[in-house]
N, CA, C and O atoms as a Tripos MOL2 file, in Angstrom:
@<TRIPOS>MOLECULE
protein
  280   279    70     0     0
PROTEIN
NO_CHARGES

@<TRIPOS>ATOM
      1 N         251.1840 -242.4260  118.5040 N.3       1 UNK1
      2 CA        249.8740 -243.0360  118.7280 C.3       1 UNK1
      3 C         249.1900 -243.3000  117.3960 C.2       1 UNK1
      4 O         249.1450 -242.3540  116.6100 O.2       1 UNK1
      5 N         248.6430 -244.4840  117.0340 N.am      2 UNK2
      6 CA        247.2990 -243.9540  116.2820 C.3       2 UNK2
      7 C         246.5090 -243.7400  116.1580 C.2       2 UNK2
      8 O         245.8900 -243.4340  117.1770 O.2       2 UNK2
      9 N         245.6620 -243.6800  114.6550 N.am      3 UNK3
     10 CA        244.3830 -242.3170  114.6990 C.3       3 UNK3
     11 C         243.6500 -243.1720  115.6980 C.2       3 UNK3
     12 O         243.1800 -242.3790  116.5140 O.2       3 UNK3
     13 N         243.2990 -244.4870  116.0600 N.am      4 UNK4
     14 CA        242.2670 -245.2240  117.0000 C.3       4 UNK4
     15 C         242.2050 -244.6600  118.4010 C.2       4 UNK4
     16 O         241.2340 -244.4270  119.1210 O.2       4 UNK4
     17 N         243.5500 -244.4960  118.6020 N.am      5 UNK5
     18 CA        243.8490 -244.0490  120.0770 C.3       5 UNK5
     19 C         243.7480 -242.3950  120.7060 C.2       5 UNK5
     20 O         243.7810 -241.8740  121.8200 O.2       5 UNK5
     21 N         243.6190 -241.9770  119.4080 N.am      6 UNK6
     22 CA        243.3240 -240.1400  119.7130 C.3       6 UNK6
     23 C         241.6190 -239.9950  119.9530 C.2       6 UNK6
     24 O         240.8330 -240.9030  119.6800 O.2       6 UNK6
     25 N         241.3370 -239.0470  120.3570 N.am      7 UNK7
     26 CA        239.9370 -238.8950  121.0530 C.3       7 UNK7
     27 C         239.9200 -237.0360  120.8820 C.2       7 UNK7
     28 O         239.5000 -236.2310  121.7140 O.2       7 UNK7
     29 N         240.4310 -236.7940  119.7330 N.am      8 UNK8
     30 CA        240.3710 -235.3950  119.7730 C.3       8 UNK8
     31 C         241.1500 -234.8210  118.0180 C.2       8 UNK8
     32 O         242.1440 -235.1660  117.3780 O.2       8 UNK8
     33 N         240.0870 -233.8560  117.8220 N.am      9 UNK9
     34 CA        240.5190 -233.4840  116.4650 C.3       9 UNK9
     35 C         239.9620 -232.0230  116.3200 C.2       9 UNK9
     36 O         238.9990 -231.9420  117.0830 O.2       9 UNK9
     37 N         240.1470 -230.9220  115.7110 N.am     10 UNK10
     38 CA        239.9580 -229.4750  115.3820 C.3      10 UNK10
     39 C         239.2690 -229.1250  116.8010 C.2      10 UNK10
     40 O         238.1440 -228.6380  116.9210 O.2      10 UNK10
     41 N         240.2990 -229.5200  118.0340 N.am     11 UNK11
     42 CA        239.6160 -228.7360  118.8680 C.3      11 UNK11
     43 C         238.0690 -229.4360  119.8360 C.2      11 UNK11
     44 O         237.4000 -228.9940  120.7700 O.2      11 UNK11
     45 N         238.0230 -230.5610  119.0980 N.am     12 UNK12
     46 CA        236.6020 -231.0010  119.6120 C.3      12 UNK12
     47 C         236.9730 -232.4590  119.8250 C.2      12 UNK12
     48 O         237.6100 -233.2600  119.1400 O.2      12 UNK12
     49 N         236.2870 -232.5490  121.1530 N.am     13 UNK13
     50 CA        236.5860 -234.3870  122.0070 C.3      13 UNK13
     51 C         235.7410 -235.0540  121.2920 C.2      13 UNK13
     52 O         234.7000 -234.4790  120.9710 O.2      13 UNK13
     53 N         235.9500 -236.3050  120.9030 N.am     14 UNK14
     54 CA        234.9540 -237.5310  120.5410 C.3      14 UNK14
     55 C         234.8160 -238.3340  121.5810 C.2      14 UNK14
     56 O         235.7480 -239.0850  121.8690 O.2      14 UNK14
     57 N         233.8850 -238.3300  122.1750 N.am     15 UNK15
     58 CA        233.8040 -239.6270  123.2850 C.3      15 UNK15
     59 C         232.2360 -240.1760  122.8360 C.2      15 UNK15
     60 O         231.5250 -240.0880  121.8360 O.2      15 UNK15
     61 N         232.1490 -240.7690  124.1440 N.am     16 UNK16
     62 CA        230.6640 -241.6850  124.0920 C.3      16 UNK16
     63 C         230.3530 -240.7790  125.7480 C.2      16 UNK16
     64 O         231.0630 -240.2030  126.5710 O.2      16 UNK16
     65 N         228.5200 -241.1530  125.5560 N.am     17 UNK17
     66 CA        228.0130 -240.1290  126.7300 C.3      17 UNK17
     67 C         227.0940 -241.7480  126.8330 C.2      17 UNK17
     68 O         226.5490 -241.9140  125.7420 O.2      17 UNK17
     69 N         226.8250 -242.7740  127.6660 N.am     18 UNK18
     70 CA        225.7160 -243.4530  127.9880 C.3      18 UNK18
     71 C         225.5700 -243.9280  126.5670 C.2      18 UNK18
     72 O         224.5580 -243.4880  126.0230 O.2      18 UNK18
     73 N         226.2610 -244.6500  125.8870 N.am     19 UNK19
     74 CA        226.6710 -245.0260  124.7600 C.3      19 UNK19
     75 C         226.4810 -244.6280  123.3180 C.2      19 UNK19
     76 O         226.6670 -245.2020  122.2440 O.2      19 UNK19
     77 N         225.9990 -243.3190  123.7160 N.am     20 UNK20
     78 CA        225.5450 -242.1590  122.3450 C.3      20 UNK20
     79 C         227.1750 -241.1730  122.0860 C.2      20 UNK20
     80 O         227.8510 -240.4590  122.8280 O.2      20 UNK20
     81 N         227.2680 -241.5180  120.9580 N.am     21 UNK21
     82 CA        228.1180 -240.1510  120.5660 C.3      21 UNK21
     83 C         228.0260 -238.7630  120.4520 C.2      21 UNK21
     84 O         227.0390 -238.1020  120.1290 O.2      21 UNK21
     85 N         229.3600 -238.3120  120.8040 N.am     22 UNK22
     86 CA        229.5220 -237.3890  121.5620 C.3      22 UNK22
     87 C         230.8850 -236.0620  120.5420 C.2      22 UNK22
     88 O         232.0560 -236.2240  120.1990 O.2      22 UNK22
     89 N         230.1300 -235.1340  120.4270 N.am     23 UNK23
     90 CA        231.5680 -234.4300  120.2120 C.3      23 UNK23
     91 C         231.5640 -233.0190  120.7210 C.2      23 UNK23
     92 O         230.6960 -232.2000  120.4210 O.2      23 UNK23
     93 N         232.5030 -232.8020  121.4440 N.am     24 UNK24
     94 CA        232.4420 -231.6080  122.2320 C.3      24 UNK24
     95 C         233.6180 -230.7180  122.7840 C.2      24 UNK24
     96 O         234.6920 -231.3090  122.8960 O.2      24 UNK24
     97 N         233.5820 -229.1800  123.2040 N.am     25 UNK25
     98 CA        234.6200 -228.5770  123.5270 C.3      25 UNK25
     99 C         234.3760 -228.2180  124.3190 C.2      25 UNK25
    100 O         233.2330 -228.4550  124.7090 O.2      25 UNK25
    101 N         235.5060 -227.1580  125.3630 N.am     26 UNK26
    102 CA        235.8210 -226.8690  126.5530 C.3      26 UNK26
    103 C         236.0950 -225.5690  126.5220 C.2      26 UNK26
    104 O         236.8450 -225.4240  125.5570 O.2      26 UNK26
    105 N         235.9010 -224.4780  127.0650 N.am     27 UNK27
    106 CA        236.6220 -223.2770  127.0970 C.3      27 UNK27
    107 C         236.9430 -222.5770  128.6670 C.2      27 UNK27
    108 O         235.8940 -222.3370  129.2650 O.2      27 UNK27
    109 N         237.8070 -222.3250  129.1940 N.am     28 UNK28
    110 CA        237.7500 -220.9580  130.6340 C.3      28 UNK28
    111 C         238.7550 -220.0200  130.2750 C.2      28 UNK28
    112 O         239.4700 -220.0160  129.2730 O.2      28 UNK28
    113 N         238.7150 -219.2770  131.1690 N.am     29 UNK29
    114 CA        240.0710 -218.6260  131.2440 C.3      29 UNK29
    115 C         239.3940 -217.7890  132.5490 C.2      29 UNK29
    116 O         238.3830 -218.3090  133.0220 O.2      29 UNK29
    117 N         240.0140 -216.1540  133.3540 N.am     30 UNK30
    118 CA        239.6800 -216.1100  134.1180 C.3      30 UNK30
    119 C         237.8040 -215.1660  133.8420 C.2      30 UNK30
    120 O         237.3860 -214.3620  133.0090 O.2      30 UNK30
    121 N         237.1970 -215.8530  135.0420 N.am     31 UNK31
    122 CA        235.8750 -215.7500  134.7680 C.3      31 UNK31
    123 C         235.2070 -216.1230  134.1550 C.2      31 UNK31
    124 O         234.0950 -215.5950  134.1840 O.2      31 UNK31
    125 N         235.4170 -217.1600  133.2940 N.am     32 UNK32
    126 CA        233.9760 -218.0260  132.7090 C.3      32 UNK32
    127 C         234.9410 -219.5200  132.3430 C.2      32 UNK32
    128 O         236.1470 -219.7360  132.2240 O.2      32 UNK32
    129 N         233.7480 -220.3310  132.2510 N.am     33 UNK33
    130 CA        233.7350 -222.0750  131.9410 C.3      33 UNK33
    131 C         232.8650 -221.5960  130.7780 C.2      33 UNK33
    132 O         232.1590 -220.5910  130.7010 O.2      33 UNK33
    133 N         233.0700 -222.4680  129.9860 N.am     34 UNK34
    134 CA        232.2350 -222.9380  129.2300 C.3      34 UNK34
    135 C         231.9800 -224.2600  128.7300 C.2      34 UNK34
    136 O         233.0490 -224.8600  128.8370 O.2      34 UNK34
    137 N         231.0610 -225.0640  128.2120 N.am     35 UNK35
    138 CA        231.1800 -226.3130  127.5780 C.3      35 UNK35
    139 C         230.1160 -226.6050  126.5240 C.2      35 UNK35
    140 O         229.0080 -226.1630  126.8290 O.2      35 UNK35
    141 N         230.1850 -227.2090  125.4190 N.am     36 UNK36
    142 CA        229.1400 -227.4530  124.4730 C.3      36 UNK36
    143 C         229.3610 -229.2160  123.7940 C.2      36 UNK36
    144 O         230.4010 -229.6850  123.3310 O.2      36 UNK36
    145 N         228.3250 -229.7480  123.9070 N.am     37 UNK37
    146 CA        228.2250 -231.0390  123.2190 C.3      37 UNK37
    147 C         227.5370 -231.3130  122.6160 C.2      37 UNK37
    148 O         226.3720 -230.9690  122.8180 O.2      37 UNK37
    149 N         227.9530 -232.2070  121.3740 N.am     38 UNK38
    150 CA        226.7450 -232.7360  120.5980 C.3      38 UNK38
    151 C         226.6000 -233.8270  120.6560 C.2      38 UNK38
    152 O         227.6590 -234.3830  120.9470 O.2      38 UNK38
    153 N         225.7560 -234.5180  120.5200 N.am     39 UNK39
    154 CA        225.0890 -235.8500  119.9980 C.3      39 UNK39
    155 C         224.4120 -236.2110  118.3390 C.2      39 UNK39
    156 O         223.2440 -236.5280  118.1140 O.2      39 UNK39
    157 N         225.1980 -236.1010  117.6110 N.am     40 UNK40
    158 CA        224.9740 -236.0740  116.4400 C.3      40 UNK40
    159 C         223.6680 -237.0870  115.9530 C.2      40 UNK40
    160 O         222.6860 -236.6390  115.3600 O.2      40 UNK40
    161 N         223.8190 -238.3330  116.2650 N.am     41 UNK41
    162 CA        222.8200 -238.9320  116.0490 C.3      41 UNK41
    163 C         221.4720 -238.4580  116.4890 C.2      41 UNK41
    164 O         220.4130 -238.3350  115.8730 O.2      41 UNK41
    165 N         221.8210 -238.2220  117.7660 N.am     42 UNK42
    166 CA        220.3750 -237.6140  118.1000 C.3      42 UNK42
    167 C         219.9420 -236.1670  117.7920 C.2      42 UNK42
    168 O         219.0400 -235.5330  118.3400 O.2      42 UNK42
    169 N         220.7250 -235.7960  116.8560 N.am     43 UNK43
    170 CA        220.5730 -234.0570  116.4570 C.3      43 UNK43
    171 C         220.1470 -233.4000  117.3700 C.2      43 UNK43
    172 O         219.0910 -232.7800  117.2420 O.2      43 UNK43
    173 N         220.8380 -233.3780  118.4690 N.am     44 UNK44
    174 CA        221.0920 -232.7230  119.9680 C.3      44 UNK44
    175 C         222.5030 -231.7970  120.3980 C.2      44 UNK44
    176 O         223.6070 -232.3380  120.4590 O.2      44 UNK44
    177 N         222.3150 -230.4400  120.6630 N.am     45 UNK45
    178 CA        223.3540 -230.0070  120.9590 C.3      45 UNK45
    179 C         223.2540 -229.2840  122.1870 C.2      45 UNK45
    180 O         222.5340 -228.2860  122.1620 O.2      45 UNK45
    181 N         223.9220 -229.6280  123.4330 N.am     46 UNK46
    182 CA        223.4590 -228.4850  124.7200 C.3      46 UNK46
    183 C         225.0990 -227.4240  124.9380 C.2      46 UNK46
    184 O         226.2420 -227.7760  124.6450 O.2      46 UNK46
    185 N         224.7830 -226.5020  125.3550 N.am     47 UNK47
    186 CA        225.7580 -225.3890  125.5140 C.3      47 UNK47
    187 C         225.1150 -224.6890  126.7990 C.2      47 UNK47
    188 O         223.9500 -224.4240  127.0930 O.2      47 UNK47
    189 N         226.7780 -224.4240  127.6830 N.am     48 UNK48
    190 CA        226.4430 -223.9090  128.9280 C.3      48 UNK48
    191 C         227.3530 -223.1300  128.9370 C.2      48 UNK48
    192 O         228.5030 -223.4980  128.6980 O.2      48 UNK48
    193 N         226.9720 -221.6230  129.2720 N.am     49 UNK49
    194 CA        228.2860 -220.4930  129.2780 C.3      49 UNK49
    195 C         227.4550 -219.8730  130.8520 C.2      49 UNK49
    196 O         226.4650 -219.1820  131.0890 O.2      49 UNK49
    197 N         228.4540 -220.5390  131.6300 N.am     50 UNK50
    198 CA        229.1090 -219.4120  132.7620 C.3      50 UNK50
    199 C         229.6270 -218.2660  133.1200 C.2      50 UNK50
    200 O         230.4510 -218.0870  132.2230 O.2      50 UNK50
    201 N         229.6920 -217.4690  133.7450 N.am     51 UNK51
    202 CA        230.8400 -216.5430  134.0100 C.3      51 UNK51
    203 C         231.6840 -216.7450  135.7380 C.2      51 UNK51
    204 O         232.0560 -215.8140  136.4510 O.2      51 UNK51
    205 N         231.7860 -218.0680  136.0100 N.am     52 UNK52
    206 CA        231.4740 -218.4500  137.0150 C.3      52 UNK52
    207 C         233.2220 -219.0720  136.8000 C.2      52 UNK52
    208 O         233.4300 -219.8010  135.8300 O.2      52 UNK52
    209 N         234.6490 -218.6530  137.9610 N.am     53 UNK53
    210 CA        235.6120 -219.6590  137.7480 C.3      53 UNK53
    211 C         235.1950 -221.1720  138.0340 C.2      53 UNK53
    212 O         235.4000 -222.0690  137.2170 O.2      53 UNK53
    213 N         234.4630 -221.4060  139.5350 N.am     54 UNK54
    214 CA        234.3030 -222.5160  140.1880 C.3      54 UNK54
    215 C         233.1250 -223.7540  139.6250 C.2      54 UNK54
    216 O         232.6420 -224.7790  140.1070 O.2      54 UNK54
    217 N         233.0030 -223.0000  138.3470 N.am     55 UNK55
    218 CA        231.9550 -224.2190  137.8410 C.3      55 UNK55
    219 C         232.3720 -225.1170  136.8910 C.2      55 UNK55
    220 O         233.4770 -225.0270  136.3560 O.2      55 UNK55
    221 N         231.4130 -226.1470  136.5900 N.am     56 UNK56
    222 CA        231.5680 -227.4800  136.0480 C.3      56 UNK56
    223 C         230.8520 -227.6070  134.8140 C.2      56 UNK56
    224 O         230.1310 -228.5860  135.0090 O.2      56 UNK56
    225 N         230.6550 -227.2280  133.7770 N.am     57 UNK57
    226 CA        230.0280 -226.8780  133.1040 C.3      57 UNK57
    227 C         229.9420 -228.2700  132.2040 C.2      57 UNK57
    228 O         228.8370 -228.8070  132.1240 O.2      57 UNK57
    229 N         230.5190 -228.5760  131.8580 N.am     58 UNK58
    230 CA        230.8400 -230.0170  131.2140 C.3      58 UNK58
    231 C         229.5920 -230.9050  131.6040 C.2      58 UNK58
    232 O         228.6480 -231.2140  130.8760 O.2      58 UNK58
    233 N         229.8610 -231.3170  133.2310 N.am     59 UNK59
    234 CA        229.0290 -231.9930  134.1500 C.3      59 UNK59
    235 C         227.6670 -231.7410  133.8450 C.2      59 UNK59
    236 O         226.9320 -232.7110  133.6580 O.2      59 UNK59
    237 N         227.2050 -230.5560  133.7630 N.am     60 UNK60
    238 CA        226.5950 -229.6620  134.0230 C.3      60 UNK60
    239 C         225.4230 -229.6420  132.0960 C.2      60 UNK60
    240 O         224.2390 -229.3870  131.8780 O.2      60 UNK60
    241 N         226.2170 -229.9160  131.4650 N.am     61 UNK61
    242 CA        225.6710 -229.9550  129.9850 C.3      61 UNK61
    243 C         225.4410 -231.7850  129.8000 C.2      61 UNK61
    244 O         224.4290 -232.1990  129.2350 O.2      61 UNK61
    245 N         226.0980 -232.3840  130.1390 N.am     62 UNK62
    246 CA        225.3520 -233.9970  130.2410 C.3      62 UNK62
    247 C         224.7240 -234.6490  131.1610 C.2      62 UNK62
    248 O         224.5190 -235.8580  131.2630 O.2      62 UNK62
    249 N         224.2270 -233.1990  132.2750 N.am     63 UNK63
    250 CA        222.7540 -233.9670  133.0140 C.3      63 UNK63
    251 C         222.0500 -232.9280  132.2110 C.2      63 UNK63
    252 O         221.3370 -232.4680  133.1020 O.2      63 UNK63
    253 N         221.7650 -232.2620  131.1840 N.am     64 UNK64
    254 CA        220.9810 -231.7970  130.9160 C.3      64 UNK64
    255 C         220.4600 -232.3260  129.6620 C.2      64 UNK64
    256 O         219.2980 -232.2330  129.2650 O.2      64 UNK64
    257 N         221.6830 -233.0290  128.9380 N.am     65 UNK65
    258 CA        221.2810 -233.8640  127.8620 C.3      65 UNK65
    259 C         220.7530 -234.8670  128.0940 C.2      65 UNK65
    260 O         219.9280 -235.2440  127.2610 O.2      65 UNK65
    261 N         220.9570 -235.5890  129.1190 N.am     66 UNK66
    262 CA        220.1990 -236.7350  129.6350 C.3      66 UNK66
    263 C         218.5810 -236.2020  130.2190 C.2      66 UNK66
    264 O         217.7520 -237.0160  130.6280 O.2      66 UNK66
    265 N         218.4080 -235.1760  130.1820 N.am     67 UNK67
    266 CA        216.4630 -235.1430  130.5630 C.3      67 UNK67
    267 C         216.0560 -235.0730  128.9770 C.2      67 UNK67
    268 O         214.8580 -235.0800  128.6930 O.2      67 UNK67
    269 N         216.9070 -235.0140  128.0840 N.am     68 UNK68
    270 CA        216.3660 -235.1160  126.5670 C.3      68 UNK68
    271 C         216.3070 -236.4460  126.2420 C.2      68 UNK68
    272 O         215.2080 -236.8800  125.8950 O.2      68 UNK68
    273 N         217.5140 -237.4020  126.2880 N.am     69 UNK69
    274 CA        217.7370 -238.6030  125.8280 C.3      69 UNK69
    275 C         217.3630 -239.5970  126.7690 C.2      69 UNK69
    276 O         218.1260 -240.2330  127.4970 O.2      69 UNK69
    277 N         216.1450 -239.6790  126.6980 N.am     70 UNK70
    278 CA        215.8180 -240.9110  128.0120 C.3      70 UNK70
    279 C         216.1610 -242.3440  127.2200 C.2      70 UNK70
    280 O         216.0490 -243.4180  127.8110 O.2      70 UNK70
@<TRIPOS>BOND
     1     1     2 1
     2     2     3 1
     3     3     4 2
     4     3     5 am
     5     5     6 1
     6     6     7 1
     7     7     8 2
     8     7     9 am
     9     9    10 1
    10    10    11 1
    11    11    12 2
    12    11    13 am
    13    13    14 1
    14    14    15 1
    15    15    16 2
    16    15    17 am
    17    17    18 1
    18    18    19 1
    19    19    20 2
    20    19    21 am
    21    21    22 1
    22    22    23 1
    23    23    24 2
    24    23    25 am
    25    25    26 1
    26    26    27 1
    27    27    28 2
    28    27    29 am
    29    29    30 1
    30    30    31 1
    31    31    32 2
    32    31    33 am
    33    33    34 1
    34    34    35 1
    35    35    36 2
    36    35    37 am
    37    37    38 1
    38    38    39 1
    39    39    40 2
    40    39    41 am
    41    41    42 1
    42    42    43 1
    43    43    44 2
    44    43    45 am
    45    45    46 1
    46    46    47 1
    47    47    48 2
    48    47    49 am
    49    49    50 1
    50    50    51 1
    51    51    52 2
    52    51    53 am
    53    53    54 1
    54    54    55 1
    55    55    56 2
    56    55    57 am
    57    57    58 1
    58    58    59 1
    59    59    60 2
    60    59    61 am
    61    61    62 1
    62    62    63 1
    63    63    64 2
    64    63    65 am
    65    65    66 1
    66    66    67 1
    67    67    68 2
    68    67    69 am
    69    69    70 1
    70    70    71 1
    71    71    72 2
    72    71    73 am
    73    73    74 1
    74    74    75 1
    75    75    76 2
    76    75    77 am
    77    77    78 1
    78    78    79 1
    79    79    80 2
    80    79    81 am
    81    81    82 1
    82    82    83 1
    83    83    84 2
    84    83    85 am
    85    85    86 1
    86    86    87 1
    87    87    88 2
    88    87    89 am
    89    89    90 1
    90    90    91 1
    91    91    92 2
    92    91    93 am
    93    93    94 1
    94    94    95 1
    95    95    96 2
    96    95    97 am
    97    97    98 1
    98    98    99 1
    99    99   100 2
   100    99   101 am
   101   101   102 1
   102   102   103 1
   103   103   104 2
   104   103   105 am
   105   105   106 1
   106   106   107 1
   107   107   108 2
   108   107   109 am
   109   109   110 1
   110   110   111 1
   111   111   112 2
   112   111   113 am
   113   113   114 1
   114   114   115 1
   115   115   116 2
   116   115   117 am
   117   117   118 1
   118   118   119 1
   119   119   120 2
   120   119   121 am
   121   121   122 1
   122   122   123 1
   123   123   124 2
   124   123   125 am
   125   125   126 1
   126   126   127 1
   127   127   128 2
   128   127   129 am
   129   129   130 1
   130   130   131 1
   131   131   132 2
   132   131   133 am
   133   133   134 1
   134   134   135 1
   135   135   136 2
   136   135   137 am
   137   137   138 1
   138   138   139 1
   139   139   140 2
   140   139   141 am
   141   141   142 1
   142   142   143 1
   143   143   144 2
   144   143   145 am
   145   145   146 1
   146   146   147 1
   147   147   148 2
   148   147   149 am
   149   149   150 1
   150   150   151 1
   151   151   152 2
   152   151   153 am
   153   153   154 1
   154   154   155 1
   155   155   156 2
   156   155   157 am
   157   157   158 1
   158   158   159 1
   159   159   160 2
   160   159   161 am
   161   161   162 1
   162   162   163 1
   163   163   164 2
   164   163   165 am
   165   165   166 1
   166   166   167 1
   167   167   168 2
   168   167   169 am
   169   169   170 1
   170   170   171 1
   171   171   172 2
   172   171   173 am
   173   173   174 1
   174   174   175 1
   175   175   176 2
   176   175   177 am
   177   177   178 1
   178   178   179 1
   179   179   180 2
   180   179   181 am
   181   181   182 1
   182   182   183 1
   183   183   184 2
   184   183   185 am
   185   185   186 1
   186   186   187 1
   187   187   188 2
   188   187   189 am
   189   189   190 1
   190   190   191 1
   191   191   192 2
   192   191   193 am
   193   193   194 1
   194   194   195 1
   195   195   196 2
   196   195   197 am
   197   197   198 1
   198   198   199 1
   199   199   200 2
   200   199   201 am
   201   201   202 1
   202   202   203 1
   203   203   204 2
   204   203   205 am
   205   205   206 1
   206   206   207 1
   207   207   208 2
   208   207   209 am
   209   209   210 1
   210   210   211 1
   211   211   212 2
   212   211   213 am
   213   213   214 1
   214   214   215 1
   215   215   216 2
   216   215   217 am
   217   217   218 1
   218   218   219 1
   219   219   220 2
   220   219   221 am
   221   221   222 1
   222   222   223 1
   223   223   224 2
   224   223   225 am
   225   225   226 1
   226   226   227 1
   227   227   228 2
   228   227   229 am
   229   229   230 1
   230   230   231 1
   231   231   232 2
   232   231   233 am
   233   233   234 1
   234   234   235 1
   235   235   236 2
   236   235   237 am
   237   237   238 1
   238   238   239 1
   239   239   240 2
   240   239   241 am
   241   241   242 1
   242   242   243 1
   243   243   244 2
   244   243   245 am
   245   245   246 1
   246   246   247 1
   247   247   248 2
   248   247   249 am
   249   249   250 1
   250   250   251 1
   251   251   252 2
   252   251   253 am
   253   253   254 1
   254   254   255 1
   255   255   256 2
   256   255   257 am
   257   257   258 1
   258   258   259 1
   259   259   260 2
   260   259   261 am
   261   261   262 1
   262   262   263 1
   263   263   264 2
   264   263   265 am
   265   265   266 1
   266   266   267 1
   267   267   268 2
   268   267   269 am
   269   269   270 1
   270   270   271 1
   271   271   272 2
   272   271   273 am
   273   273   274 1
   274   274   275 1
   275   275   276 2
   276   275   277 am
   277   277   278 1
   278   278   279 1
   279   279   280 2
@<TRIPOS>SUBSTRUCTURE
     1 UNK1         2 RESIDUE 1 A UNK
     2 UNK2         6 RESIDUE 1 A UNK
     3 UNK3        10 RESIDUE 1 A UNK
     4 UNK4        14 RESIDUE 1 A UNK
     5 UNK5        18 RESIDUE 1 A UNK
     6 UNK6        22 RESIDUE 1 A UNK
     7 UNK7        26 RESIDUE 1 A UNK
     8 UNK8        30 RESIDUE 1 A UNK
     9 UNK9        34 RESIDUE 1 A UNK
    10 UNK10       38 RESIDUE 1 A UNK
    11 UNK11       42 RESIDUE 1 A UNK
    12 UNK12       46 RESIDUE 1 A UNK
    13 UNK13       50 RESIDUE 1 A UNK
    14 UNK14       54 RESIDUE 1 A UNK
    15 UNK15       58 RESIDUE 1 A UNK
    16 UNK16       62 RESIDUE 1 A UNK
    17 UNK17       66 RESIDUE 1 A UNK
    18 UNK18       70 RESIDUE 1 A UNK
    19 UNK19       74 RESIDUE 1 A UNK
    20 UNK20       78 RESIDUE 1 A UNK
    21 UNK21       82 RESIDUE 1 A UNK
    22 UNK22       86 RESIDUE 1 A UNK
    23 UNK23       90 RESIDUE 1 A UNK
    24 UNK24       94 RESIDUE 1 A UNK
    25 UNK25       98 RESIDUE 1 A UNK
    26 UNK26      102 RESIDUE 1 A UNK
    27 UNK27      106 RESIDUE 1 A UNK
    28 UNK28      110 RESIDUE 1 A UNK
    29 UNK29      114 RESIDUE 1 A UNK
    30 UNK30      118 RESIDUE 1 A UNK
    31 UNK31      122 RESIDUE 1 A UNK
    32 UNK32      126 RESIDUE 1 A UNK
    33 UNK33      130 RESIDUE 1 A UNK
    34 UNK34      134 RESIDUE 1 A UNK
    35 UNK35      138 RESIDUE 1 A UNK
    36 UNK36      142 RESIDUE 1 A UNK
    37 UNK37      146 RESIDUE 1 A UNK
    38 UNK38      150 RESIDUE 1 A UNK
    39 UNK39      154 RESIDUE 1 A UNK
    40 UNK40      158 RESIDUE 1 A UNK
    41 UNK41      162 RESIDUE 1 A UNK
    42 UNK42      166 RESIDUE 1 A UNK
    43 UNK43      170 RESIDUE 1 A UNK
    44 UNK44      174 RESIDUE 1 A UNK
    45 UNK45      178 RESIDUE 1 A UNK
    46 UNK46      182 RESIDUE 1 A UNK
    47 UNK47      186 RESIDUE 1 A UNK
    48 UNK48      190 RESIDUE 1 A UNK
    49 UNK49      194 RESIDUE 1 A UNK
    50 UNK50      198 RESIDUE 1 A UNK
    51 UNK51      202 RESIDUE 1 A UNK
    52 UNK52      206 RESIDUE 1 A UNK
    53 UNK53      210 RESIDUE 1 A UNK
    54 UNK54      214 RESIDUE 1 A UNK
    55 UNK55      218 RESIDUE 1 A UNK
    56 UNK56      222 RESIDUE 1 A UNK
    57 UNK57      226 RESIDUE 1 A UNK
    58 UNK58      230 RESIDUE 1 A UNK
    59 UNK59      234 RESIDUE 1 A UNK
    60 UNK60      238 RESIDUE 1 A UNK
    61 UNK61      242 RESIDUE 1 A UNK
    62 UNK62      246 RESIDUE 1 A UNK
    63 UNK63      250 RESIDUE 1 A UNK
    64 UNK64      254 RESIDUE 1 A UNK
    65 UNK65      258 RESIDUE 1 A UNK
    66 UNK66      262 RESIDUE 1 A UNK
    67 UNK67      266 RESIDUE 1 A UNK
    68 UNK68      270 RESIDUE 1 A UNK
    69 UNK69      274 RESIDUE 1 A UNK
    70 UNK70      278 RESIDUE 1 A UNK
């Protein structure tokens, strides 16, 4: 592949969130989710730690960034 086509580097996703950038990680194992993202431009970072298997935490951290970034 090349570097254009990768979407991931030291562990942390680059995507777009509602066309703001985005860089962020993932963690579970048994008993907790976790997820944390940033928005660099907007010097915004939300983090959600669970102890929860059945949750969505991801989901869960970009409706919360969105009551910041209207």
């Amino acid at each position: 592949t090349s570097d254009q086509e990768v979407h991931y580097g030291f562990g942390w996703r680059v995507a777009e969130h509602r066309g703001r950038r985005t860089a962020g990680h993932t963690g579970e194992t048994m008993g907790f989710r976790n997820a944390m993202v940033r928005f660099p431009e907007e010097r915004l970072a939300v983090v959600i730690l669970t102890n929860r298997n059945e949750s969505s935490p991801r989901e869960l951290v970009l409706r919360v960034a969105d009551l910041f970034l209207k």
